[in-house]
N, CA, C and O atoms as a DFTB+ gen file, in Angstrom:
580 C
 N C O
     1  1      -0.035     -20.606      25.072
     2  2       0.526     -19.817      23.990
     3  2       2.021     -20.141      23.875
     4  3       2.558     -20.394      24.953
     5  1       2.539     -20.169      23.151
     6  2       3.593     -20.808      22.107
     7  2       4.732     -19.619      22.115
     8  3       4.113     -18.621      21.747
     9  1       6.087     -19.252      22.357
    10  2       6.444     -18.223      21.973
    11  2       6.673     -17.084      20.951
    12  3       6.847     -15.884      21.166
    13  1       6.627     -17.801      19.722
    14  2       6.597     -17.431      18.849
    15  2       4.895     -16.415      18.751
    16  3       4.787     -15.256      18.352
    17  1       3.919     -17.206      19.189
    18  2       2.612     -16.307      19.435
    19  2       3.180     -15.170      20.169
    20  3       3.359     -14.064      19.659
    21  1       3.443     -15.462      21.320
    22  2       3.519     -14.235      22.394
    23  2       4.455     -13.343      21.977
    24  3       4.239     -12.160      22.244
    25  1       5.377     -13.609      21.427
    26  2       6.665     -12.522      20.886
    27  2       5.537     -11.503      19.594
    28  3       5.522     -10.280      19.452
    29  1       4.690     -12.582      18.814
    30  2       3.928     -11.668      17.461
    31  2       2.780     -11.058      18.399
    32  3       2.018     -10.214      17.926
    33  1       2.654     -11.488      19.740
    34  2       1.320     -10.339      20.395
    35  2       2.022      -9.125      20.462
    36  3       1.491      -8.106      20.020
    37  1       3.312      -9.092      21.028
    38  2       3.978      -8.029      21.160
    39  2       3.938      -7.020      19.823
    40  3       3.626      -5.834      19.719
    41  1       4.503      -8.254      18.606
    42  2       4.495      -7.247      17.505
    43  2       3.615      -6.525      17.312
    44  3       3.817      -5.353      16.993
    45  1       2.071      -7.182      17.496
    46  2       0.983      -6.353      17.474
    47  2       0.566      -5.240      17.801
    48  3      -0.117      -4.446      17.153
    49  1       1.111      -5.148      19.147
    50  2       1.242      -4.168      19.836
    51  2       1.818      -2.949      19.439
    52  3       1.260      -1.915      19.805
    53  1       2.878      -2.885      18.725
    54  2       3.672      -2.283      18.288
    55  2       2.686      -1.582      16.747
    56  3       2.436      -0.450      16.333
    57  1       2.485      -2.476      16.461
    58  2       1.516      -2.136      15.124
    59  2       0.491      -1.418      15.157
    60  3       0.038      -0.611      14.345
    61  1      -0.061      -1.966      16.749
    62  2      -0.957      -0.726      16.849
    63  2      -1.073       0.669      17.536
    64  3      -1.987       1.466      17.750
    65  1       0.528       0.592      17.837
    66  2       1.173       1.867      18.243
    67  2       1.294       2.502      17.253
    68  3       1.170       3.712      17.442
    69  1       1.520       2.154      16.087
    70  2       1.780       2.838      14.370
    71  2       0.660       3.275      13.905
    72  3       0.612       4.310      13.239
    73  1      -0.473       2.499      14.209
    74  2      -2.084       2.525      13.981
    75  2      -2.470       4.035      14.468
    76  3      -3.039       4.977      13.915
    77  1      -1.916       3.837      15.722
    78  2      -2.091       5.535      16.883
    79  2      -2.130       6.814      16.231
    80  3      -2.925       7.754      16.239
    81  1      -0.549       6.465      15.411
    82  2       0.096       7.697      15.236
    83  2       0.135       8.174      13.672
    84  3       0.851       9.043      13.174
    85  1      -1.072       7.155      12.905
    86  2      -1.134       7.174      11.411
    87  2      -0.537       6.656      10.565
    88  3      -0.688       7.039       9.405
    89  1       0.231       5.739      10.845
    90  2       1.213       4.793      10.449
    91  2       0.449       3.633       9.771
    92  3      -0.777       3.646       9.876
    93  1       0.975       2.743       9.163
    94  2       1.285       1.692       8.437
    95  2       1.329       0.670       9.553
    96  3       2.409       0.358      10.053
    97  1      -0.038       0.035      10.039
    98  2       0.381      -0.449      10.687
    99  2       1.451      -2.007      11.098
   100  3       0.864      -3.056      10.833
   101  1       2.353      -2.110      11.470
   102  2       3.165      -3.112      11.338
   103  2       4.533      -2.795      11.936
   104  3       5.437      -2.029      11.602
   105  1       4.310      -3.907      13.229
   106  2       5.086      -3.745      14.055
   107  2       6.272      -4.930      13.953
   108  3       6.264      -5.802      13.085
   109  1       7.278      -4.803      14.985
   110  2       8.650      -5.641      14.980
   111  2       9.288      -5.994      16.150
   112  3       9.741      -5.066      16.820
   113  1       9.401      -6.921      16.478
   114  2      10.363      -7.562      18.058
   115  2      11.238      -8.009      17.471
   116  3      11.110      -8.543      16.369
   117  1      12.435      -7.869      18.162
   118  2      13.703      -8.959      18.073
   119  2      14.123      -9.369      19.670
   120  3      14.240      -8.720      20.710
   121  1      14.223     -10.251      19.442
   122  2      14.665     -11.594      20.394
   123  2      15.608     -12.153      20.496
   124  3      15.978     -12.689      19.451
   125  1      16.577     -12.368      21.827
   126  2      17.740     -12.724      22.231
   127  2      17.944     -13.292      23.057
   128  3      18.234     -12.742      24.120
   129  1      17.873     -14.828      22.920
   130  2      18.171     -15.800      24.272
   131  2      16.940     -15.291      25.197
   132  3      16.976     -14.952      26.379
   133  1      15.893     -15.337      24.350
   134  2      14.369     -15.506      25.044
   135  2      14.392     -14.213      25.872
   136  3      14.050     -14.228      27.054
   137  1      14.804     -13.070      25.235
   138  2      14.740     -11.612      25.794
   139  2      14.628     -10.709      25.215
   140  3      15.315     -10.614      24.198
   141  1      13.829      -9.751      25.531
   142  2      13.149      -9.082      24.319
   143  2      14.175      -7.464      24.507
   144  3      14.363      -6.791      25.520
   145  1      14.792      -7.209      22.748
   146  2      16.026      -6.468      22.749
   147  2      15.692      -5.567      22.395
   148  3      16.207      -4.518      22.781
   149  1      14.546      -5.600      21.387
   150  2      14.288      -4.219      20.849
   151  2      12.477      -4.310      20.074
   152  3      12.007      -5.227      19.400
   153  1      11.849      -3.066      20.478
   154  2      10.526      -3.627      19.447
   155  2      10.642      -2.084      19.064
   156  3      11.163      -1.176      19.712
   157  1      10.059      -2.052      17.924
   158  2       9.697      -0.589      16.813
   159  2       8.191      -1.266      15.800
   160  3       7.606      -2.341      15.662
   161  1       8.102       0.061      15.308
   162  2       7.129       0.132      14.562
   163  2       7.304       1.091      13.131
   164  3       8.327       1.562      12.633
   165  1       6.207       1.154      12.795
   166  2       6.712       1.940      11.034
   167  2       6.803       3.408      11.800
   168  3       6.374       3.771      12.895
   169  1       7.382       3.948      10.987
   170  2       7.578       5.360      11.246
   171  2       7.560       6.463       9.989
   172  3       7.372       7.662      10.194
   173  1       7.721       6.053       9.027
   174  2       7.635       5.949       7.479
   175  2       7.137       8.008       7.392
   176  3       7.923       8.939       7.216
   177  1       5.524       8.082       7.605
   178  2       5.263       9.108       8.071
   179  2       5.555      10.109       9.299
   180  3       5.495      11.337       9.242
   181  1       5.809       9.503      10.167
   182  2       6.357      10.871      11.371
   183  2       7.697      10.938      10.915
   184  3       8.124      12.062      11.181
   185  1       8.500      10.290      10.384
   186  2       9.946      10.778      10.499
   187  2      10.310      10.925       8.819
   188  3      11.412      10.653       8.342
   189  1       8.999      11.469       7.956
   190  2       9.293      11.622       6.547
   191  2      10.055      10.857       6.127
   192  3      10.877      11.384       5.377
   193  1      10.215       9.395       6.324
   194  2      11.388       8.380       5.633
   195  2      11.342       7.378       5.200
   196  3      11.408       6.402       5.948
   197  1      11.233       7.255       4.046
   198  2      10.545       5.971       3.442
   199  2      11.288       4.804       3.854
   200  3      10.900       3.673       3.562
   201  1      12.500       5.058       4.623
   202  2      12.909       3.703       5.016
   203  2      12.860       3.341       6.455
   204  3      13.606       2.612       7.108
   205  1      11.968       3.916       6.746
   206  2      11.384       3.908       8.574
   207  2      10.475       3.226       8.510
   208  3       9.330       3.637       8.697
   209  1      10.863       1.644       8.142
   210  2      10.272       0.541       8.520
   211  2      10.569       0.401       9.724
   212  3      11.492       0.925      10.347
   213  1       9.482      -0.591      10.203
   214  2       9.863      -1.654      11.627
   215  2      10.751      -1.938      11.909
   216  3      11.526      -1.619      12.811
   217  1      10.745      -2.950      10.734
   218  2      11.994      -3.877      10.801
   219  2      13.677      -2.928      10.680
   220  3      14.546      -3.298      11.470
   221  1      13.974      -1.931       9.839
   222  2      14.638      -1.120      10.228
   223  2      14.610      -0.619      11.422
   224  3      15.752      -0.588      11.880
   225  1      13.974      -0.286      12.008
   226  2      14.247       0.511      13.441
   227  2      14.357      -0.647      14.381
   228  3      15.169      -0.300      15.239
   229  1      13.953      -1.790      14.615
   230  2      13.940      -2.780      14.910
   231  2      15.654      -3.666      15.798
   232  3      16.112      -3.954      16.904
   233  1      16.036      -3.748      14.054
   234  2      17.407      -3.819      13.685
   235  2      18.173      -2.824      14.382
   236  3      18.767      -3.100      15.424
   237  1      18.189      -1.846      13.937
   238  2      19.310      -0.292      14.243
   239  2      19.179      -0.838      15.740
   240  3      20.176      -1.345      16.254
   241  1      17.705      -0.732      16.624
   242  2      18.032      -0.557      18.107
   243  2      18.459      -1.948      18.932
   244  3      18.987      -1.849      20.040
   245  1      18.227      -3.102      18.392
   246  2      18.683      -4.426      18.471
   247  2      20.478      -4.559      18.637
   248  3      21.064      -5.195      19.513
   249  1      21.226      -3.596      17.292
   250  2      22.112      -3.748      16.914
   251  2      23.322      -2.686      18.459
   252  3      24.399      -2.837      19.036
   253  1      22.198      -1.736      18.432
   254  2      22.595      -0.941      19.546
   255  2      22.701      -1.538      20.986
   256  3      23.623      -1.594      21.799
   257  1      21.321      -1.991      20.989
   258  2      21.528      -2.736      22.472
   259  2      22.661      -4.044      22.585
   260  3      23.268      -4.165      23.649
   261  1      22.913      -4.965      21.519
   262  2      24.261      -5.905      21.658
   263  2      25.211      -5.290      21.398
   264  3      26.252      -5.864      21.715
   265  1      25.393      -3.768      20.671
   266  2      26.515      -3.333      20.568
   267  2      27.884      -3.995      19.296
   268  3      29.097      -4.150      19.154
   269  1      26.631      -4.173      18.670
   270  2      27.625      -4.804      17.168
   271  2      26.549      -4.855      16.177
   272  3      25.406      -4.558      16.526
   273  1      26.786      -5.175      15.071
   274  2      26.079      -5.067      13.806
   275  2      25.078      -6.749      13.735
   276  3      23.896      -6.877      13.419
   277  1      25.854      -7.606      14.060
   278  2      25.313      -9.151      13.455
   279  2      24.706      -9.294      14.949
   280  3      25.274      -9.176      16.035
   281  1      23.175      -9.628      14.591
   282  2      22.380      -9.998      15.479
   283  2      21.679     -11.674      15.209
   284  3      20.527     -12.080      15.053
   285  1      23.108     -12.381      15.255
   286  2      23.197     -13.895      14.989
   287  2      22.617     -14.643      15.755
   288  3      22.344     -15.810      15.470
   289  1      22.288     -13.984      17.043
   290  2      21.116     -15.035      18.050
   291  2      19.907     -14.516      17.926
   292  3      18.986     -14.959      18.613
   293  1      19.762     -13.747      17.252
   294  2      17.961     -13.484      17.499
   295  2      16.910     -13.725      16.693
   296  3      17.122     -14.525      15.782
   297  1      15.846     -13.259      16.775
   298  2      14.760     -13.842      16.005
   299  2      14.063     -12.781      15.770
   300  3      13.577     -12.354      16.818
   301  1      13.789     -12.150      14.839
   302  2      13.238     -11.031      14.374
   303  2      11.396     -11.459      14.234
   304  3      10.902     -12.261      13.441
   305  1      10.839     -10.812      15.046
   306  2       9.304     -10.953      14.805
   307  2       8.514     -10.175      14.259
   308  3       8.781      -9.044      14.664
   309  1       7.328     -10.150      13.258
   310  2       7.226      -8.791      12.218
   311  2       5.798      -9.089      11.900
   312  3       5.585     -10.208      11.432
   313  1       4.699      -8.225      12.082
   314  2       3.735      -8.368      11.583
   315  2       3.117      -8.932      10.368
   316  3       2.073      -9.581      10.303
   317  1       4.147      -8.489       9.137
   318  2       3.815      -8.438       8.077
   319  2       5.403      -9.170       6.947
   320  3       6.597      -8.981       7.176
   321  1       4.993      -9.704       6.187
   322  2       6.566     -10.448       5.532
   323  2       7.496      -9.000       4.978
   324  3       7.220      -8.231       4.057
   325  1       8.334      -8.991       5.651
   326  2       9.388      -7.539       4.689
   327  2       9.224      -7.455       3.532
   328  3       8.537      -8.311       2.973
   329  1       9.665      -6.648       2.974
   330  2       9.945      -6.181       1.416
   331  2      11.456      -6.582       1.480
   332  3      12.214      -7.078       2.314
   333  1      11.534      -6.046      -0.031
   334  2      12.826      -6.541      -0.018
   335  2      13.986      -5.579       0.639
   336  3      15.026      -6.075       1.072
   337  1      13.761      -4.333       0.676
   338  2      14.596      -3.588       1.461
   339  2      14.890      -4.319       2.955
   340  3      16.035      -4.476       3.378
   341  1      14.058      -4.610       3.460
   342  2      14.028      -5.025       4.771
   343  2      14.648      -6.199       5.289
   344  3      15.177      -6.358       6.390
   345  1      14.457      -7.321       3.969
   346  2      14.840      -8.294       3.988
   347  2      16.024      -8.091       3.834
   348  3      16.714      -8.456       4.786
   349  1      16.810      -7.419       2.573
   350  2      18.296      -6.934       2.651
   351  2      19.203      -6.983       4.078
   352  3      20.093      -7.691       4.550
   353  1      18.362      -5.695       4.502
   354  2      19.188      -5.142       5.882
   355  2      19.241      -6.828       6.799
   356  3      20.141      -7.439       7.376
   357  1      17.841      -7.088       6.549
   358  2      17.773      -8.218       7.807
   359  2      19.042      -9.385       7.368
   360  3      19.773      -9.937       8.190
   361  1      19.073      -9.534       6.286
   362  2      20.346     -10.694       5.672
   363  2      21.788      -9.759       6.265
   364  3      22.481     -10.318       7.115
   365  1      22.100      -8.664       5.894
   366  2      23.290      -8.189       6.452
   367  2      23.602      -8.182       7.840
   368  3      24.686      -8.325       8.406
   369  1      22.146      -7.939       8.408
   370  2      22.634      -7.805      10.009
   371  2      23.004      -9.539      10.505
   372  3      23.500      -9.733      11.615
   373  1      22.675     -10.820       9.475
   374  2      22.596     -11.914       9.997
   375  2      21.745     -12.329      10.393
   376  3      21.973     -13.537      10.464
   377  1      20.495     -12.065      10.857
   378  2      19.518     -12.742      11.614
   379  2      18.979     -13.768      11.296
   380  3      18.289     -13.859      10.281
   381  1      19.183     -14.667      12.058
   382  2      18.788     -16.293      11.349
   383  2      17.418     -16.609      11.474
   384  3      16.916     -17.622      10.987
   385  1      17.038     -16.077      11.877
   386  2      15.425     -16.604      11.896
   387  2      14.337     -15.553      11.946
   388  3      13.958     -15.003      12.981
   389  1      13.915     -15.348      10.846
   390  2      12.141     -14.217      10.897
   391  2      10.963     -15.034      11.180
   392  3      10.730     -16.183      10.805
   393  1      10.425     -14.435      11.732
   394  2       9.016     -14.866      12.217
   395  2       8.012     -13.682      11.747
   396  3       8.042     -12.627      12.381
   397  1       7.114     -13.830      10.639
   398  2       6.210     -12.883      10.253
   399  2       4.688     -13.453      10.266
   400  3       4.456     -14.660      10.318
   401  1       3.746     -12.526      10.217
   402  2       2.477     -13.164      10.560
   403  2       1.927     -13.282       9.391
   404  3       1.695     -14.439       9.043
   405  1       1.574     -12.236       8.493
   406  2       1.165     -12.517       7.348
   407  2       1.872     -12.183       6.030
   408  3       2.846     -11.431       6.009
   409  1       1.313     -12.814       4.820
   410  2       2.371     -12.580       3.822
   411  2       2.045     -11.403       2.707
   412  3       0.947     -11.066       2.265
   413  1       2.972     -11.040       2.490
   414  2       2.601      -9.530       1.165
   415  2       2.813      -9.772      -0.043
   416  3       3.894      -9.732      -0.631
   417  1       1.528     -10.095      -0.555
   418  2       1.665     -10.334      -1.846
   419  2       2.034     -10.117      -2.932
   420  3       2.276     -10.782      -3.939
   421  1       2.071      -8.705      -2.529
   422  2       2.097      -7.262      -3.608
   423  2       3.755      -6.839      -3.475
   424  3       4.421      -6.603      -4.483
   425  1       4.304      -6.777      -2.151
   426  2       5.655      -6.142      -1.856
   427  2       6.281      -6.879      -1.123
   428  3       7.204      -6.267      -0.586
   429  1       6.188      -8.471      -0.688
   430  2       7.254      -9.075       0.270
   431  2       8.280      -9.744      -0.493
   432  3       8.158     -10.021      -1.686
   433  1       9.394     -10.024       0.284
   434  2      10.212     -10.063      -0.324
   435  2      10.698     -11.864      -1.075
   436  3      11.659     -12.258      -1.736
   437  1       9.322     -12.603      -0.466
   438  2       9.875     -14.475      -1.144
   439  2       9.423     -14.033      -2.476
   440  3       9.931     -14.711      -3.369
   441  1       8.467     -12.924      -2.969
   442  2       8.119     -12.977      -4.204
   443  2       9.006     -12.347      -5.248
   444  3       8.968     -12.794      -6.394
   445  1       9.815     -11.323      -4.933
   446  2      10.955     -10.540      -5.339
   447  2      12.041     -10.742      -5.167
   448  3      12.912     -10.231      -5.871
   449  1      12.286     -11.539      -4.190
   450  2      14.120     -11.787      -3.721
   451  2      13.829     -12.660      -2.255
   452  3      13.766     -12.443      -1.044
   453  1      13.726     -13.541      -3.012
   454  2      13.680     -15.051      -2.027
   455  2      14.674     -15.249      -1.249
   456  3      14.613     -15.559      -0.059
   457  1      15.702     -15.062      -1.947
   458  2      17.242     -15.322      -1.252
   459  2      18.003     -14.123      -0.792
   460  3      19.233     -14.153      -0.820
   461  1      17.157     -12.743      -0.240
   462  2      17.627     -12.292       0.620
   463  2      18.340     -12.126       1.758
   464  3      19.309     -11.452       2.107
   465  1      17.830     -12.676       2.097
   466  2      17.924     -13.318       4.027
   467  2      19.373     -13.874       3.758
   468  3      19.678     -14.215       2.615
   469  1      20.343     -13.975       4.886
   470  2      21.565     -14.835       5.167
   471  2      20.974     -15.953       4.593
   472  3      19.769     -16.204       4.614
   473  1      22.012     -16.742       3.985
   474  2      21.701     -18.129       2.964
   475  2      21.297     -19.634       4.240
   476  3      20.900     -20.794       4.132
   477  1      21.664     -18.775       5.275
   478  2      21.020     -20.347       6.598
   479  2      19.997     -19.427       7.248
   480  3      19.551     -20.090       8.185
   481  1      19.491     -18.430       7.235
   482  2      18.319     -18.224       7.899
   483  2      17.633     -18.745       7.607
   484  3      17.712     -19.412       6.575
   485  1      16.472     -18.706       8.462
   486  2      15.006     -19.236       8.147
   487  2      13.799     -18.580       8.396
   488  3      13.636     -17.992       9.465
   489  1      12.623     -18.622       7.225
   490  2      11.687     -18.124       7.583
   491  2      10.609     -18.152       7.560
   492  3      10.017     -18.466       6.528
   493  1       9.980     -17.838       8.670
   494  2       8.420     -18.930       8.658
   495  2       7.370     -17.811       8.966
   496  3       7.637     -17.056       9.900
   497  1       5.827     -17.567       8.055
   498  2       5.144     -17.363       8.380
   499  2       3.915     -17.821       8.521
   500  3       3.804     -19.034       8.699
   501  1       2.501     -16.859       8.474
   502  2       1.283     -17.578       9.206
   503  2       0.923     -17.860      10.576
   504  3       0.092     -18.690      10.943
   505  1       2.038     -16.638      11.735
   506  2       2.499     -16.780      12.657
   507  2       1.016     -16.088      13.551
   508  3       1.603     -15.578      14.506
   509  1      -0.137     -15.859      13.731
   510  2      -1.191     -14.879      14.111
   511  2      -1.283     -14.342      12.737
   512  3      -0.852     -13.194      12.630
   513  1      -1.733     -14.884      11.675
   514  2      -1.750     -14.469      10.724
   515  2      -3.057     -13.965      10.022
   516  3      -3.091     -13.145       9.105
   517  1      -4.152     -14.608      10.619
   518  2      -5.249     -13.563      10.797
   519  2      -5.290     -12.324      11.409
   520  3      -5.489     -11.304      10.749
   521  1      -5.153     -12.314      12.387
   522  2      -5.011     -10.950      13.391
   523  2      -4.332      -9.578      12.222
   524  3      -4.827      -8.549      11.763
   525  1      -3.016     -10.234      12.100
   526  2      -1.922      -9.576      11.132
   527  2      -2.542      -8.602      10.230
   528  3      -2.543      -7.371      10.224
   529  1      -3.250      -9.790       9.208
   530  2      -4.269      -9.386       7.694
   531  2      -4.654      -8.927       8.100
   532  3      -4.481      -7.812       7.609
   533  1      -5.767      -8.820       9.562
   534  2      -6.799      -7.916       9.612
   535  2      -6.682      -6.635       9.857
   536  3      -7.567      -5.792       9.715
   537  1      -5.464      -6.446      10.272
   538  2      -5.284      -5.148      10.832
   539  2      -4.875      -3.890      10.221
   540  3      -5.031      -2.690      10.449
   541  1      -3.912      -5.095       8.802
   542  2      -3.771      -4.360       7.440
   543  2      -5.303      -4.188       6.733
   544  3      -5.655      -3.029       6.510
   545  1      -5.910      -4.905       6.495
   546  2      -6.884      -4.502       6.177
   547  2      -7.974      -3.885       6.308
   548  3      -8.955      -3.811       5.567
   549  1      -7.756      -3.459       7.262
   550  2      -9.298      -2.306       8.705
   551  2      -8.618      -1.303       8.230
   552  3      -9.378      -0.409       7.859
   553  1      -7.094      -0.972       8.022
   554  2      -6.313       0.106       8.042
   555  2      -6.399       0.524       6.684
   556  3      -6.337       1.731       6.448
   557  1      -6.558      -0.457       5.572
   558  2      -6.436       0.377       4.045
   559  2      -7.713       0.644       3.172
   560  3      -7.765       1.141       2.047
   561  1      -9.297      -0.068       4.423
   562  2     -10.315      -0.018       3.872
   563  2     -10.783       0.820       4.384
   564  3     -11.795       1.310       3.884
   565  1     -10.083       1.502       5.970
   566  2     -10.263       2.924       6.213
   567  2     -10.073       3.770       5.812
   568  3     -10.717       4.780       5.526
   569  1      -8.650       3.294       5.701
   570  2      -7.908       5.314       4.482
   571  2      -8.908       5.430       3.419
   572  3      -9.638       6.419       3.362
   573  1      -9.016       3.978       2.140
   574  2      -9.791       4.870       1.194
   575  2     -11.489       4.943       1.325
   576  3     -12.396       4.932       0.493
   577  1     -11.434       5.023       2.823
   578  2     -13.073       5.644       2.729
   579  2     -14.245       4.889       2.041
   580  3     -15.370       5.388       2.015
């Protein structure tokens, strides 16, 4: 296994910690000199906040643990491709490199705002990208019954 796999098992993990607790599932690692800084999950529903993404909480505790805002060495790992909110924050905080598993057709952000991200990041998905889909999809063919 490849790191980039093993960092998105983690995300998984995380996703299906969100899964637990009624959440959206879709989880988030960030990565620092091959050390894992911070992982979150959606929170959207327990903390009434539509901006209690992953990748937000992700960020915030990433930013906390280096103790500055620009998280210029790490690698943000994410179940699912951000929206564009997410992508925003993720371009401000700097993060040069996302790693997402699957892509959102409906709400990610290459389809709405491509050039989010810091103008030298990079971003690659299809990362466990079955796993990813599936998990979104067990989850929204459950809710509507």
């Amino acid at each position: 296994m490849n790191a980039d796999e093993k960092y998105m098992r983690m995300a998984l993990a995380e996703a299906g910690k969100a899964l637990a607790a009624g959440e959206v599932p879709i989880g988030a690692v960030v990565v620092s000199h091959d050390r894992v800084i911070a992982r979150a999950h959606n929170l959207t529903e327990t903390l009434c906040d539509p901006t209690a993404h992953a990748e937000m909480q992700a960020i915030t505790m990433a930013a906390s643990e280096l103790g500055g805002k620009y998280l210029q060495e790490c690698t943000l790992y994410v179940t699912v491709e951000p929206c564009v909110m997410c992508a925003g924050a993720i371009g401000w905080a700097q993060v040069p490199r996302v790693v997402y598993g699957c892509a959102d057709p409906k709400r990610g952000f290459q389809l709405y705002a491509p050039r989010a991200l810091h103008p030298k990041a990079q971003a690659e998905g299809g990362i466990l990208e079955e796993e990813c889909r599936q998990l979104m999809q067990d989850f929204f063919r459950q809710r509507r019954g």
